[in-house]
N, C-alpha and C positions, 0 to 999 in steps of 0.2 A: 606500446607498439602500434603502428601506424597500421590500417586494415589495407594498403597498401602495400605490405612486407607478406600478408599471407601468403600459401598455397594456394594452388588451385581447389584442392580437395576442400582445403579448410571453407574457401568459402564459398563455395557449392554447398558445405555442410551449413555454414550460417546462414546463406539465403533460404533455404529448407525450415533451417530452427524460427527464424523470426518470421517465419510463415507460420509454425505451430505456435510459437508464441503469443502472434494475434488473435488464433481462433479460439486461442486459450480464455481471450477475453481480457485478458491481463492491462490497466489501465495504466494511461503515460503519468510519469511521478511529476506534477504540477506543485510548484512550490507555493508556499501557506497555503494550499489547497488540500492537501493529501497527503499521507505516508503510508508505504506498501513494507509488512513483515513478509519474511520470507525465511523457511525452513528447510535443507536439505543434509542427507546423509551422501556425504560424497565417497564412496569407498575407496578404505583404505589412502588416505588423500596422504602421501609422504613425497618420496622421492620420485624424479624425471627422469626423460629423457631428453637432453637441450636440443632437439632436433625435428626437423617436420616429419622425416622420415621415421621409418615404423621400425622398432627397435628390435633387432630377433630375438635379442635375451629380458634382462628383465630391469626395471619395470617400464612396463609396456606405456603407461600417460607419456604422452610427449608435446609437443607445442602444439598441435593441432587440436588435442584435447584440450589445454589450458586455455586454448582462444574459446573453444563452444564454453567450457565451463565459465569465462568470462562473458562472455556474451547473454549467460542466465543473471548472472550476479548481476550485471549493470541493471536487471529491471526490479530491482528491490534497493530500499531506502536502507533496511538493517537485513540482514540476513541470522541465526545460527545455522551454524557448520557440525557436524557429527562426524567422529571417525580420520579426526585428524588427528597423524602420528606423529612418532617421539619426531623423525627428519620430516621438519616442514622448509623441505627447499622448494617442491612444491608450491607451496603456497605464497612463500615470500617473491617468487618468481611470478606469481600470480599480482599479487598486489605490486610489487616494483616495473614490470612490462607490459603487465596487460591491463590492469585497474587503475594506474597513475596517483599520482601526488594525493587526488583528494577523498580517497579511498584509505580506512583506516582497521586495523584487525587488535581486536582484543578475545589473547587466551589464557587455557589454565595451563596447568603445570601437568605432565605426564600424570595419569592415574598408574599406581604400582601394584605389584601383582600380577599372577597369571589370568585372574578373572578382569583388570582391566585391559589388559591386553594394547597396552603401551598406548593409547588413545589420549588425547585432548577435545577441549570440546572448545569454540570461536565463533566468535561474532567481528562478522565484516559489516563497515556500513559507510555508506559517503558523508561526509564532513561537511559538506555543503547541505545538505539535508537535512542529517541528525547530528547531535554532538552527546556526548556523553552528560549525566547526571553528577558523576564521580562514585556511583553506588556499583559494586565488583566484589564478588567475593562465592564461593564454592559453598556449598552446602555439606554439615555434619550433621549428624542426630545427636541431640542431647542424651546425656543419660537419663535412665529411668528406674522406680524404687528398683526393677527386676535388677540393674546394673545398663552396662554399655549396649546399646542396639546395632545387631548388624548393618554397618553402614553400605553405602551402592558401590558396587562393583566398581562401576565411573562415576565420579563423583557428579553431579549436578551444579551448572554454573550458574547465575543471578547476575545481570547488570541491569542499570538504568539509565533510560534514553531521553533525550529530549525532539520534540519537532515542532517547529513553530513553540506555541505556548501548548503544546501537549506532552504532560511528561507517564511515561508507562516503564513497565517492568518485564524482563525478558527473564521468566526461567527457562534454560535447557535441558534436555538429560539423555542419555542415550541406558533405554532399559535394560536391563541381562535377556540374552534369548532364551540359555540354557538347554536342557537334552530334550526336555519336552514344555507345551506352553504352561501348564501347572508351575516350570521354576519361575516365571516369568511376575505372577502373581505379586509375592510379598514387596517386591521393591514399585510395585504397581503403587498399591495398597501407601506403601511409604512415602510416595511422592505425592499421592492427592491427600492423604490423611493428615499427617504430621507434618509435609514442607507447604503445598500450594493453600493449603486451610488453614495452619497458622499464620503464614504472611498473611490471608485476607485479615484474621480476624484481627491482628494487629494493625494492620491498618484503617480498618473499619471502625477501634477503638479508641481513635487516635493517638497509639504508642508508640507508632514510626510515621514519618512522611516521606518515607525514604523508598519506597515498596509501596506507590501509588499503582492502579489500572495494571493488574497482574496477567501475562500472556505466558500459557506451560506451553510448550513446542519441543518439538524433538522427534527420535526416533523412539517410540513405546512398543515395539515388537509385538504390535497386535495384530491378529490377523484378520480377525474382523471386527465390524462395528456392531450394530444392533442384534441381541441376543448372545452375547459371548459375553462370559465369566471376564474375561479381561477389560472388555470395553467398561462393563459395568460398575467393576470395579475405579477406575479410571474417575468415573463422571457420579460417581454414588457419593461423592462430599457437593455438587454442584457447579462441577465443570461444564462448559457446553461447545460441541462446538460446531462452530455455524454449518448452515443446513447446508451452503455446497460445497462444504466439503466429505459431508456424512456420508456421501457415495463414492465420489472417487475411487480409486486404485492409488497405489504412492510405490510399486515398484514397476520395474518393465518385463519381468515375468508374463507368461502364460496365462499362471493363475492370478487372482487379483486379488490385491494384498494389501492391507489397509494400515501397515506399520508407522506411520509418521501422521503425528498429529497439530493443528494447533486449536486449543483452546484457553477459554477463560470462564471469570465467575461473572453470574451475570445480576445484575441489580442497581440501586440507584449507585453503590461505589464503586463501579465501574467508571467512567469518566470520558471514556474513548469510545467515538461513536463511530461505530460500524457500516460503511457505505453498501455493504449489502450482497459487494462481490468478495468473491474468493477462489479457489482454484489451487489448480498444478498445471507443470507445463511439461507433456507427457513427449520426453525427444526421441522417443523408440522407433525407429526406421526413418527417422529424418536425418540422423550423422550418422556415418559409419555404415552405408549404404551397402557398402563389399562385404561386410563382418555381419557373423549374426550377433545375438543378445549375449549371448554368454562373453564374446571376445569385447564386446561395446562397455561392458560390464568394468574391468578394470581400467580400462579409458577415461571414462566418462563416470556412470556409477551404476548401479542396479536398483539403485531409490530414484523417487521423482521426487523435484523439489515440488515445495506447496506453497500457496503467498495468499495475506488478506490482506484489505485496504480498508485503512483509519482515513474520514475523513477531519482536516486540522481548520477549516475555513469555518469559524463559528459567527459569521455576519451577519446571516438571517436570525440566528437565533437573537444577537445583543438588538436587533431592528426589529424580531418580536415582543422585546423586552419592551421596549422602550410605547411599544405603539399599542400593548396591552391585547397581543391577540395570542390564540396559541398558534405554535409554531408545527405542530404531530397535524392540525387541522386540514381541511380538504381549501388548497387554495388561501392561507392566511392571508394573503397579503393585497386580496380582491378588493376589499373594502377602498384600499389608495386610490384605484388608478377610477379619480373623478375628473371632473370636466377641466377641473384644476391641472391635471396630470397634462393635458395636451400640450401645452408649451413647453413642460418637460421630454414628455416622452414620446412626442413626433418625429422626435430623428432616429429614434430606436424601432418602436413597432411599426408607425407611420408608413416610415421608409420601406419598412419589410411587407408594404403591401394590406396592413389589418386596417383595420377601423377599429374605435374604442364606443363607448356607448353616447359619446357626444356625436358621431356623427363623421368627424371631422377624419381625412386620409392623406397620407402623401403620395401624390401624383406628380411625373414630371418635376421631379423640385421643388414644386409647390405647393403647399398647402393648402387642402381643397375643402369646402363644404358641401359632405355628401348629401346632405337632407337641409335645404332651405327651412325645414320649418324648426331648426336645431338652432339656437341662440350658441355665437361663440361666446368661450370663457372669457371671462371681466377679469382681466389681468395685464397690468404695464410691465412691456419689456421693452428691450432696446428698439430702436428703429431698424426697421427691415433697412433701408443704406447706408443705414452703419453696418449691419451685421453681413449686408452684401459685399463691404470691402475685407471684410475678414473671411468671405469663406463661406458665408453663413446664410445663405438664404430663406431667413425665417422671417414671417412679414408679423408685423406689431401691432399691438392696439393704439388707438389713438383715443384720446382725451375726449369722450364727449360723445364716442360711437364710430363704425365701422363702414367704410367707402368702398366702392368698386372703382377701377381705375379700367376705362376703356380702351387704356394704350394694352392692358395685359390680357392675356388670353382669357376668353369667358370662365367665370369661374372661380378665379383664380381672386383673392385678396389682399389688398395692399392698405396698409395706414400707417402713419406718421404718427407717433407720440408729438405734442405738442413741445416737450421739453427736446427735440430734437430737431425741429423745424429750423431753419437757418443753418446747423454745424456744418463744416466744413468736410 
């Protein structure tokens, strides 16, 4: 759907949202450069209202919800989804009008029971970005001598992604809240113990390569982070998760409430390198300006989504390889830029005004020698008119040493390779 077919409202609401979205810090998805995970509990995410208009009865999500709720997803490469139900017309309406062709969703199957509470758990992610591993499948507990283990209320989903030549693992799970946060605990306990500890350790063994660079995300119904029996529980096998998001808030309440997490394990099998940012993009009185939180709540949602950025561009690194410096070091790649460099990289820095330690700057188009007492570099390249009819105003060395030309402005350097003299 064209942003040309909105409301007014709606997009007043999205000029708003992609204002907080910026200050969120949230970075644009560059391809082979980047992938952004992204986690959100959308509530209650089933059925619609096909209409912009505000629905007296029920349910209240309508198209103007589904555009802002599209408008977060577009800034993430994969997403999990939490708290999608048995009717996902919702969603399919989400992906079919507002997401387009290259946008693609993979879910589980209804969890049964009154403790699941007819939920699904999904992962949305654009096609052009990420594409699937082929690895999908829901999480059981094995048996044990005791017998059968209480399995999760909602079952926990497991896919595998690929980006660029980076392939990683998405488990989901949406925890039990229960009567008080004590029920909350054992399925805590079960998910870093027994699910995200055994994928590492099989992988780390190499029994699977199918469950590489494991990311748990989800909703874990904690309510806070450091010094709470939950959190510790959580991250007491060797979860971590990165530092901004250790503070955050992840609903639009009042109180600030730290339910939705992502983390990983962290060490050399890890594999995905971490750019350093992360976040939530907090839309609490930026939509739904007329409404307070409570009504914005079945709309929109009452969780804030959360996103981290994998950097996928490993160039420096195969170009620290190869040139034997470390790459973690202050500045590795100082050592190149010698007097050699100037013929290279004069159209890059030059241009932008620096000097290198030869001396030498770009002024005016030309090529200048800032310190007479600076020997230009001894290197043959094309001729400055040859390289003038292309475009190229870069003056050359010539065979045998280096001339002033008094047609050219003082300063300024000109020579002729000798293998260029005569061409046409």
């Amino acid at each position: 759907m064209d942003h040309a077919q909105y409301s007014v409202a709606t997009t007043e609401d999205i000029v708003r949202l992609r204002r907080r979205i910026a200050q969120a810090g949230l970075p644009p998805r560059r391809t082979d450069a980047n992938v952004i995970v992204g986690t959100w509990n959308i509530q209650k995410f089933g059925g619609f209202h096909p209409d912009w208009s505000e629905n007296p009865g029920s349910p209240k999500r309508n198209l103007r919800a589904l555009a802002l709720i599209a408008e977060v997803v577009r800034c993430f490469d994969v997403i999990a989804l939490q708290e999608v139900l048995r009717d996902t017309a919702a969603l399919r309406y989400l992906m079919d009008q507002f997401l387009g062709p290259h946008w693609a969703v993979l879910l589980t199957d209804v969890s049964g029971g009154d403790k699941g509470n007819s939920e699904r758990l999904a992962y949305l992610y654009d096609t052009r970005r990420v594409v699937l591993s082929g690895l999908a499948g829901e999480i059981v507990l094995p048996p044990t001598p005791e017998g059968l283990p209480e399995q999760f209320d909602r079952t926990p989903f497991i896919a595998g992604f690929r980006a660029a030549n980076e392939h990683f693992t998405l488990l989901t799970v949406h925890i039990r809240y229960g009567s008080v946060p004590a029920d909350r605990l054992p399925e805590l306990q079960r998910i870093a113990r027994y699910t995200a500890q055994e994928l590492r350790a099989r992988a780390r063994a190499g029994q699977s390569r199918e469950e590489p660079n494991l990311l748990v995300l989800g909703d874990f119904n904690i309510d806070k982070r450091q010094g709470n029996p939950l959190f510790d529980a959580f991250v007491e096998t060797g979860l971590w998760v990165p530092e901004p998001l250790q503070t955050v808030k992840t609903t639009t309440g009042k109180t600030a409430k730290h339910y939705d997490q992502i983390a990983w394990f962290q060490g050399e099998d890890f594999g995905l390198k971490p750019s350093g940012r992360a976040g939530c993009i907090d839309f609490a009185g930026a939509v739904y300006q007329e409404l307070s939180s409570a009504q914005v709540s079945p709309r929109v949602s009452d969780h804030l989504p959360l996103w981290v950025e994998f950097t996928t561009d490993r160039s420096e690194e195969g170009m620290a390889r190869v040139l034997g410096v470390d790459i973690d070091g202050p500045e590795p790649f100082a050592g190149c830029w010698t007097e050699r460099a100037v013929a290279v990289g004069a159209m890059g820095a030059l241009r932008a005004g620096r000097r290198d330690s030869t001396g030498w700057s770009w002024l005016d188009g030309n090529l200048r020698l800032s310190s007479p007492a600076v020997s230009p570099p001894r290197r043959r390249v094309w001729c400055g008119a040859c390289r003038r009819r292309r475009g190229w105003p870069f003056p050359c060395l010539r065979r045998g040493g280096w001339r002033r030309s008094g047609r050219r402005r003082a300063g300024a350097l000109q020579a002729h390779s000798a293998c260029c003299e005569g061409r046409p």
